[in-house]
N, C-alpha and C positions, 0 to 999 in steps of 0.2 A: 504494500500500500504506500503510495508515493508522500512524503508530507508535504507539510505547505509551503517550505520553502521549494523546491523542486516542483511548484506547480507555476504553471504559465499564468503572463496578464488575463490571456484569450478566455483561461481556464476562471478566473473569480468570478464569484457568484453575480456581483454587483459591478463587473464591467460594462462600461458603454462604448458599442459597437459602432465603427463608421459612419456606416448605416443609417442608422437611428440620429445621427446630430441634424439631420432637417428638419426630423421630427420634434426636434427636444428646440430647436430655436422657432418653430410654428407654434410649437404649441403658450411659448413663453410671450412671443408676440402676441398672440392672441389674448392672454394674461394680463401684456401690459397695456394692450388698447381698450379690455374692461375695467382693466386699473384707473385709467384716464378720464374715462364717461361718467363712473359711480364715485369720481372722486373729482370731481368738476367744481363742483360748490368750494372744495378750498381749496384745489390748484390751480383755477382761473386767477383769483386777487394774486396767487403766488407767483403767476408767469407773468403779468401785468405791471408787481412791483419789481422783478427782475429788469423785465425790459424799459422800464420807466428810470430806473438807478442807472444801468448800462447807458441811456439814452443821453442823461445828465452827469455821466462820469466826467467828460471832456470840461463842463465848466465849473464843475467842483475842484478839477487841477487848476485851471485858468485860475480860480478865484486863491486857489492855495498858493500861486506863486506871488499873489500880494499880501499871504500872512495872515489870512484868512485861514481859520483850524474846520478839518472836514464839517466837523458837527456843526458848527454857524453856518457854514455856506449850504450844507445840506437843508438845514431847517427853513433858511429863506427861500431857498429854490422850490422844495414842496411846498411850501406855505403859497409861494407865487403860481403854483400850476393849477394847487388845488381854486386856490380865490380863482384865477381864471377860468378852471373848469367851473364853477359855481357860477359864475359873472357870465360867461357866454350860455349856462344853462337858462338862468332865468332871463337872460333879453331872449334867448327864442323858446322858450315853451310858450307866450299865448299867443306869438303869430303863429305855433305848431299848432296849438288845439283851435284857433282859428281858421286853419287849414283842414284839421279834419273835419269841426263842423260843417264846414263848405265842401268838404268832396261829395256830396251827391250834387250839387248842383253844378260842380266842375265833370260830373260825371256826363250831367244830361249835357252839359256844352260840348264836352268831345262827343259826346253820340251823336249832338246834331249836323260836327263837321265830318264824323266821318256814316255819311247815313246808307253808303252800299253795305260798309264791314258790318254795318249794326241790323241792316235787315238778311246778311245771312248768317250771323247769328242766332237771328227771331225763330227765323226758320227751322235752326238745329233745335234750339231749345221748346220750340213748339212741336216737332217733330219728338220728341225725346219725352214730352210729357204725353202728347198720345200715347206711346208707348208706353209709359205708366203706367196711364189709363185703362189702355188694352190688360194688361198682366192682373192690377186690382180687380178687373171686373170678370175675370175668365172664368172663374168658377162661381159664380154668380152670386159670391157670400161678399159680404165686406169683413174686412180686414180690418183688424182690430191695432190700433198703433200707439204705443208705447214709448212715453217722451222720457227723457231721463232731466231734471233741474238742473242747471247749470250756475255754476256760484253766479252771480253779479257783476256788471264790472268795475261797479267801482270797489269793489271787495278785490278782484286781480290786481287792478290797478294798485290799487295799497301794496298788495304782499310783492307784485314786483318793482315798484319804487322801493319798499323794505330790500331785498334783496341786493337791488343795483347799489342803494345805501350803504349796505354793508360791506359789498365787495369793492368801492370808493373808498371807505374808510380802512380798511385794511389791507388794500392797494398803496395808499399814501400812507399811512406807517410804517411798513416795511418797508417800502421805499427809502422813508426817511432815515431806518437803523441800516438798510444795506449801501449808503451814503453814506453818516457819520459814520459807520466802522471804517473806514477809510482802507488800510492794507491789512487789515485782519485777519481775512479768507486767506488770503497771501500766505500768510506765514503760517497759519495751521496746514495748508495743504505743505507749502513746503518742511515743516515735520514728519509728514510722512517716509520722506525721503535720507539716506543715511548717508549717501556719500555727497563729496561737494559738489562730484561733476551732476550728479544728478540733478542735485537742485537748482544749479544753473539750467538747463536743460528747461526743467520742470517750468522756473519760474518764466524764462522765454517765449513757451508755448505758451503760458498763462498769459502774458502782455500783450502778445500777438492776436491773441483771439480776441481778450478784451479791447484792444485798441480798434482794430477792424468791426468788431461786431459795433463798438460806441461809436466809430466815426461813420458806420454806415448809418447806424440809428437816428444819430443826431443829425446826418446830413439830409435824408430820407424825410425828417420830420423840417425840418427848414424848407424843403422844395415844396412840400404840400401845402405849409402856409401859404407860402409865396402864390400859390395855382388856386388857394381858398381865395386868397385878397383881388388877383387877376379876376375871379370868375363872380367875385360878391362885387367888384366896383364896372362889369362889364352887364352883368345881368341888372345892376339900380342904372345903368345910363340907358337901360332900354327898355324901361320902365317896369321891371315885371316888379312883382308886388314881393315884398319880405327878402330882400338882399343878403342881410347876415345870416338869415335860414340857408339860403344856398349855399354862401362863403363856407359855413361851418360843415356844412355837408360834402361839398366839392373837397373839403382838405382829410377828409375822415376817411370818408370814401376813397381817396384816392392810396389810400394804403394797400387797397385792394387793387394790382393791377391789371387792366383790361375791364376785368367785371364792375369797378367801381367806376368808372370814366363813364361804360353803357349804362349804369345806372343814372346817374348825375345826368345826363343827356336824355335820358328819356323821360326821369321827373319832371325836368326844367322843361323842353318842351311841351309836357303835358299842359304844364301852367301855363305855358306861354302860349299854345293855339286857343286854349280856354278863356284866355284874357283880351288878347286883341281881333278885333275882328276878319283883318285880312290872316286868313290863313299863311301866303309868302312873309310877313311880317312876323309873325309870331314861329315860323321857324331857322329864322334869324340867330334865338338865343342858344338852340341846340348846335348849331352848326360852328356859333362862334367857342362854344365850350367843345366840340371836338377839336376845333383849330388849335386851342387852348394847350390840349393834353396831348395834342401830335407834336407840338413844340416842346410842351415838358420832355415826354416821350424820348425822344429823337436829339432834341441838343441841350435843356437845359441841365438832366440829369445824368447823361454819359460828359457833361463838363465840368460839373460840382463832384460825382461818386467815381467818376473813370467807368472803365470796360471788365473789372478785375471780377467784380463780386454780380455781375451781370447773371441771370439763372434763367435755367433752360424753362422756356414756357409752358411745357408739358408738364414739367415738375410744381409746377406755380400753381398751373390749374387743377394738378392732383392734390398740392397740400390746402390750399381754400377748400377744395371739397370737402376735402377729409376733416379739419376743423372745424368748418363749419357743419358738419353731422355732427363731429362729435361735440363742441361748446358752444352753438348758435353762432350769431352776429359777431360777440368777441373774439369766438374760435377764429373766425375768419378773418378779424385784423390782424391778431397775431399770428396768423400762418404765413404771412412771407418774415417776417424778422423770426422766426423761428428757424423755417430755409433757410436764411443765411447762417443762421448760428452755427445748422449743421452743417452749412459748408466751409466754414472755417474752421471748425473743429475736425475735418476729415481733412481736409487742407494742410492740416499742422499733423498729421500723425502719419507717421508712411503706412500702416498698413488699411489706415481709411483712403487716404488719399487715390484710389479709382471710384469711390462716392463721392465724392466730390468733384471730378471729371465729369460725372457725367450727372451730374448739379448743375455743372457751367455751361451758358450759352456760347462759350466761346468754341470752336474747332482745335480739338487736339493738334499740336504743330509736327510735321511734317518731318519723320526721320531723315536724318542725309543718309545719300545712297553709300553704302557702303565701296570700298578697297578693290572687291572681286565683282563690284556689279558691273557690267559689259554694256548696259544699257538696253538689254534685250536683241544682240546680236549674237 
């Protein structure tokens, strides 16, 4: 009988075979994307305040290099985001609920300019209630129909302002502790590490990521102002009604790319053929906010960000998706500054670094032909 030492890896009880490691990393995938969904309520404020600190790293240094200690400059910079997210909350909340009580009758104004779409429409949905019709009455019984209450809304209303509340407030305090701690994270991670070269090493990859992932953040959130203020002082010179409602929308939105710029332009437009009564006037304002975001697009943001952290747009549209299934609206801002994080995180590591190739919009460059190559002679 052979003992234990004389028995093979192949031979232990609790080996893992080959084989089995795609199953062992599916199955852990899958683990960590229900980890993510049923844990949304407290890792939303947590990714939020991450990306909000990273965003405001670059002028928490700036302010440190006048002698300014992280924790003051931290405190004012939140204090300054949060009063601004407050200040532009309440100048547009009641031209928003002013907007909504008005969408039915901005409703029946686009119906009436667009009245072919809307009569075959009529059509389908008159055709579709016969058929109803037809089905309830076939067996010549009525059909007995069972409504279920639905809370109220202004009871939703409450528990999701409660919620957005909470996840504000514990968005801008962590923010604010993952600011004053200043190079804190720094030095515990570098603990981990025993020798010196490593820590060099370590700490390098740590500055690199943070520096790129903040300067994209911060630069990314500059350009969208810039395209909110462009499109809030372009949509009030062509009279459409509520300008900072757009501004604010046109810069939020725009974190979203592609899908935000469609949305921003089809809203706008909406109100705009609804408002003025020449239809060519009123799609004026759509067309100048696509001019808008093909300019962003195309020169102002490959001038301010470069070409380096540019992402593959199939990857873009897969990560909006996916966040936004899994955390709604917010999932979905934060899915591209999330992309990039993981492409400089795969960026910096050689054995991620083909995740990250093919993150990038750019085109792999171009081996030189080798010593022995003949040229196909």
């Amino acid at each position: 009988m052979p003992n234990d030492e004389s028995r093979k890896p192949s031979d232990l009880p609790f080996q893992v075979s080959r084989k089995s490691h795609p199953y062992i990393v599916g199955i852990f995938l899958m683990l960590a994307v229900y980890g993510l969904y049923i844990g949304r309520d407290f890792l939303t404020p947590v990714f939020l305040a991450f990306i909000l600190a990273t965003t405001l790293t670059p002028v928490v240094r700036y302010m440190g290099k006048w002698g300014m200690r992280p924790a003051v400059a931290a405190t004012i910079l939140i204090i300054f985001s949060a009063g601004s997210f407050g200040a532009l909350s309440y100048a547009t909340s009641g031209p928003i609920s002013q907007m909504i009580s008005d969408a039915p009758e901005i409703g029946a104004k686009l119906r009436d300019r667009m009245e072919t779409v809307r009569r075959m429409f009529d059509k389908a949905i008159q055709a579709t209630a016969q058929i109803d019709a037809v089905s309830e009455n076939v067996s010549g019984e009525s059909t007995q129909k069972v409504v279920v209450a639905q809370p109220g809304i202004l009871s939703r209303a409450a528990g999701n302002l409660l919620s957005v509340g909470t996840t504000l407030a514990v968005t801008f305090v962590l923010s604010l502790f993952l600011l004053a701690s200043g190079t804190m994270f720094y030095q515990k991670i570098l603990q981990l590490f025993p020798n010196l070269s490593d820590k060099k090493r370590a700490l390098k990859i740590i500055y690199d990521i943070q520096t790129e992932i903040s300067r994209y953040l911060f630069t990314i959130t500059i350009i969208n102002i810039i395209v909110g203020i462009v499109v809030g002082v372009g949509v009030w010179a062509l009279g459409i009604p509520n300008p900072l409602v757009w501004a604010v929308a046109s810069a939020v939105l725009n974190f979203l790319p592609y899908i935000g710029a469609l949305i921003a332009i089809v809203l706008v437009g909406s109100i705009s053929i609804a408002t003025f009564d020449n239809t060519a006037y009123g799609l004026i304002a759509p067309a100048f906010i696509l001019f808008v975001h093909i300019l962003e697009g195309q020169f102002l943001t490959p001038m301010l960000l470069g070409r380096r952290l540019e992402l593959n747009a199939v990857f873009v549209f897969i990560s909006i998706s996916f966040w936004s299934w899994l955390w709604g609206f917010i999932g979905a801002l934060m899915a591209v500054p999330i992309l990039v994080i993981l492409k400089v995180a795969c960026d910096n590591f050689e054995a991620l670094r083909p995740i990250g190739i093919f993150l990038t919009a750019d085109r792999p460059p171009e081996e030189p032909p080798s010593e022995n190559d003949d040229g196909g002679r």
